[in-house]
N, C-alpha and C positions, 0 to 999 in steps of 0.2 A: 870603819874605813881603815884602810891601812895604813894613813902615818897616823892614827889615834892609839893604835895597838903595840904595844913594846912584843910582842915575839912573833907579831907579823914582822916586824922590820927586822930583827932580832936573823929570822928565819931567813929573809932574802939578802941579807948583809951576809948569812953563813954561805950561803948558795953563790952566793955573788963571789964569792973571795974563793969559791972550791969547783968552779967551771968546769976545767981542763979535766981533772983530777977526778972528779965524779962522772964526768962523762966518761972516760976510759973504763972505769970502774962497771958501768952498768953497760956498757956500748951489746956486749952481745950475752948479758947475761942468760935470756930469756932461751938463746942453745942449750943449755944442758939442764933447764925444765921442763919437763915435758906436762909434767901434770899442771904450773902454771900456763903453760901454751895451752891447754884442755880448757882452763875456767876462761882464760879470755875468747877461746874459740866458740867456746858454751854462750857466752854473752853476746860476739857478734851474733849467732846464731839465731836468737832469741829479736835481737832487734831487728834483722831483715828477716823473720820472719811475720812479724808488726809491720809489714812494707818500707823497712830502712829510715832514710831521715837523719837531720843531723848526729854526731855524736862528739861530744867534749872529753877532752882526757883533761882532768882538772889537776893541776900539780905534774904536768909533763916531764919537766926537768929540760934535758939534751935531745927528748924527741922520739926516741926511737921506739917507744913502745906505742906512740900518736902513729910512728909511719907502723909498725906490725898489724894497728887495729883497721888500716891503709890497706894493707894486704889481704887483711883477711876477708878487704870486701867493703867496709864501713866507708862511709862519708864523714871523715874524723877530724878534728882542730884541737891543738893543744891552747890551755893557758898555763900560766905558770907566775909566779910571785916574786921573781927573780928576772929583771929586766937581760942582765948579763946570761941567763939560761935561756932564752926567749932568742935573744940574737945568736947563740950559739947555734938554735933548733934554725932556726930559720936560713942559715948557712949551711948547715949538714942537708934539708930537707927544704931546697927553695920552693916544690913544685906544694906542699901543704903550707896551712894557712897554723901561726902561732902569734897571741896575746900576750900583754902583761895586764894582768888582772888578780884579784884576792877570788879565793872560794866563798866567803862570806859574803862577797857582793859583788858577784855576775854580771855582766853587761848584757848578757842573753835576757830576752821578752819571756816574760809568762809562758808554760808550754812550748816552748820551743825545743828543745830538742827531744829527743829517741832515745838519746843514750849518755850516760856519763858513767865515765871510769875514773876512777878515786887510788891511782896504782900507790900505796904507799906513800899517800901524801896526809891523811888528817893525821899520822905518826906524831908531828910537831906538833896538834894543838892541843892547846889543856882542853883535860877532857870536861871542864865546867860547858865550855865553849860548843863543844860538839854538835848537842843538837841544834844552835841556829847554823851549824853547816848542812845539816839534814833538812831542817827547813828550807835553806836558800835550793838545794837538790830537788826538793818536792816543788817549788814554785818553779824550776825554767824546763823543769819535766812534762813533756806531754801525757796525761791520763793512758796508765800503761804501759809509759816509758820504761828502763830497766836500768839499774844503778849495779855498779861492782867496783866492793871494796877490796884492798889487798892491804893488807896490813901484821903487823905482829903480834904475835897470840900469847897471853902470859901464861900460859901450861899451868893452870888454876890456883894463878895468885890474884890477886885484884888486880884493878890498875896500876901500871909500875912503869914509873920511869927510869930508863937508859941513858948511856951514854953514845947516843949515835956517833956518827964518825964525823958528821959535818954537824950538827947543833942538837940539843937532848931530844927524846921521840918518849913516846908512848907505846908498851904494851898492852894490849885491852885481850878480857874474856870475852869469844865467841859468842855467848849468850845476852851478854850487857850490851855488845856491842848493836848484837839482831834485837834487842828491846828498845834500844834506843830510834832506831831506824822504825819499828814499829810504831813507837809514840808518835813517828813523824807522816805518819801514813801508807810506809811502804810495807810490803808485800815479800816473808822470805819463798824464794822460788828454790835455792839450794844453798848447800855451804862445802866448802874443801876445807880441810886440813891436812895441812902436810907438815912432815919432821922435817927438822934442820938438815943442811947437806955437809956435807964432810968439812965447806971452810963459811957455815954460816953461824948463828949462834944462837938463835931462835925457832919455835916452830910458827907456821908460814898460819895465816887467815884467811881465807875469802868468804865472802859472802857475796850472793847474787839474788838483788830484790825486784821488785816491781812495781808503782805508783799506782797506787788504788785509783 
């Protein structure tokens, strides 16, 4: 649970204190990615073609990639670990639906939703930690559902931690990462990588899986 966890709170104390400043930061990043705009578009893609159904953005932040997955068509709801990000989204974005909730333990039913998008949020957790995120992913997944992670890719170190800008992150290897998700039942459907952009500092990860 979350007040049992020192870098859950750790994490939404960061978030909580860097609102304004983080939402500015990402507000319209997703313009001048095209090939990010490509993997999210690939995923709504894949779930209205599964006949649509809910879909989570888990780790939303300020919202705005909950409202792009909005446009692309999705039936989409943010949560997020950061009460003060939650009311921010819900200000910017009254007409969608935003939670404060932990990834580790979902409020969502068994099978319930279609779809969940992970944009650069398990970044914070230790990676001891990970697979019961993958597990809590696999139980609120409908049989088939489609999960996409966006995360940072260690350019073939091991796991390695940074220094994010609001509280430390994790880079993970592409491979470890789709093993881990495999041990959890899921299904790789594809992967992107992309290199850093002129003011980033990392190269980029996705992976887009499936629920056996």
């Amino acid at each position: 649970m979350i007040e049992s966890s020192a870098y859950l709170s750790a994490t939404a104390e960061a978030y909580d204190a860097n609102v304004v400043r983080y939402a500015e930061f990402v507000r319209e990043a997703l313009n001048d990615l095209p090939l990010d705009r490509s993997i999210l578009a690939a995923f709504a893609a894949f779930v209205q073609a599964d006949g649509g159904g809910s879909v989570a953005e888990l780790g939303c932040g300020p919202g705005q990639t909950t409202a792009h997955l909005r446009d692309l068509g999705l039936d989409a709801f943010g949560v997020d670990l950061s009460p003060k990000m939650i009311d921010y989204a819900r200000a910017a974005y009254p007409e969608l639906r935003f939670e404060v909730g932990s990834m580790d333990a979902l409020g969502q039913a068994d099978g319930e939703l279609s779809g969940i998008l992970s944009w650069y949020s398990i970044i914070h957790t230790p990676p001891a930690e990970v697979p019961s995120y993958f597990a809590e992913f696999r139980r609120v997944l409908a049989p088939g559902g489609h999960l996409l992670l966006g995360f940072f890719e260690s350019e073939g170190e091991p796991v390695t931690m940074f220094d994010h800008k609001v509280t430390p992150a994790y880079r993970w290897p592409i491979d470890d990462l789709a093993a881990l998700a495999r041990e959890a039942d899921f299904v790789e459907v594809g992967r992107m990588l992309r290199e850093p952009g002129e003011d980033e500092r990392f190269r980029r990860g996705h992976l887009l899986m499936r629920r056996r």
